[in-house]
C-alpha positions in Angstrom: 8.8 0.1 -4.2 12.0 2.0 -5.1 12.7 1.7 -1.4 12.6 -1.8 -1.7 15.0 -2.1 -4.8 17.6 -0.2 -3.0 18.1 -2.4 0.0 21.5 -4.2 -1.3 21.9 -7.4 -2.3 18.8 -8.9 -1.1 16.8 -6.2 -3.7 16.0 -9.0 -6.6 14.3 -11.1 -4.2 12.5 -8.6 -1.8 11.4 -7.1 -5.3 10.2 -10.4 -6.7 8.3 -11.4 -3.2 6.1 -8.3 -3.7 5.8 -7.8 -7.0 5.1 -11.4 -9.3 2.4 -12.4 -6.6 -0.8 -14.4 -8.3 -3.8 -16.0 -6.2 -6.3 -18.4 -7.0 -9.7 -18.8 -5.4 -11.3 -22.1 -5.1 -14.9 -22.3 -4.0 -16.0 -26.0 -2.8 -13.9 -28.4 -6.2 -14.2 -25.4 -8.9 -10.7 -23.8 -9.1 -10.5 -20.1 -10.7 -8.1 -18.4 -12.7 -4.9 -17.5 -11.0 -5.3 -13.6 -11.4 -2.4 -11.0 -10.1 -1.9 -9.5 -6.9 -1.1 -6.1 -7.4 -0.5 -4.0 -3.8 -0.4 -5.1 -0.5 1.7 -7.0 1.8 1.8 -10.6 2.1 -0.1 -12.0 4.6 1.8 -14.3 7.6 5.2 -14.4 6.3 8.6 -13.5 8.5 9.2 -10.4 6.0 5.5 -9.0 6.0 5.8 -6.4 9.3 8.9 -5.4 8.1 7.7 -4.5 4.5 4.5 -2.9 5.9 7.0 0.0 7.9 8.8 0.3 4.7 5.5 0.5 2.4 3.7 2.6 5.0 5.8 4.7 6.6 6.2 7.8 3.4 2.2 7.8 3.6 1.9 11.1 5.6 4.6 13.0 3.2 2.7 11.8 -0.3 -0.7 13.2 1.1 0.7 16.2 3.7 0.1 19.1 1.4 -3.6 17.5 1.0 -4.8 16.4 4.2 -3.7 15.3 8.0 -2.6 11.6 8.0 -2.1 10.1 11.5 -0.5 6.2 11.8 -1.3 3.7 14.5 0.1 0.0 14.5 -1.8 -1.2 11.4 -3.8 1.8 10.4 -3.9 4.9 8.9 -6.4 7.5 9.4 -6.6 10.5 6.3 -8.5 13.5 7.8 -9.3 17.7 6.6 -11.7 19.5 7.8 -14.3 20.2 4.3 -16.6 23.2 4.2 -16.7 24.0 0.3 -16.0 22.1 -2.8 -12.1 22.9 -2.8 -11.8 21.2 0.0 -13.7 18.2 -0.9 -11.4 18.1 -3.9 -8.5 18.4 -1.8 -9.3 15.2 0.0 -10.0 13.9 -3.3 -6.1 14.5 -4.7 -4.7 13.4 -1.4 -6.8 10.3 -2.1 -5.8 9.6 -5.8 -1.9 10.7 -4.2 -1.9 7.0 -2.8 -2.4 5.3 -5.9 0.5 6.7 -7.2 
């Protein structure tokens, strides 16, 4: 996100288009509460590709000194090789390392 807020003078709205997102469901006439969206890329708009390089592309250096990442088009694949515990909890930080 700080990425995002340093791009000039578009920063305000590219900030705003990702961050004050709500949805609603509605299911047949029953309409939900609007609840927030809070990660992702927007779905189908002109901006979306673009954003999803920007938002995707320091994955590999937050989780490097956990695991392997490799990235292809639209995925992202997090691999280590585990034979003990410490290794399992390895993948585990490199895991929690993309929430943050």
């Amino acid at each position: 996100m700080a990425q995002v807020r340093n791009v000039g003078n578009t920063n305000a709205c590219g900030y705003d288009f990702l961050v004050h997102r709500r949805h609603q469901v509605r299911v047949n006439s029953e309409y939900f509460s609007f609840m927030p969206v809070t990660s992702g890329i927007p779905q189908g708009s002109v901006l979306g590709p673009l954003l999803f390089v920007i938002y995707i592309n320091d994955l590999p250096m937050c989780i490097k000194k956990f695991a392997d990442c490799s990235l292809f088009a639209d995925d992202a694949k997090l691999s280590i090789y585990v034979s003990n515990q410490d290794d399992s909890t390895d993948l585990q930080k490199g895991l929690c390392a993309l929430k943050e």
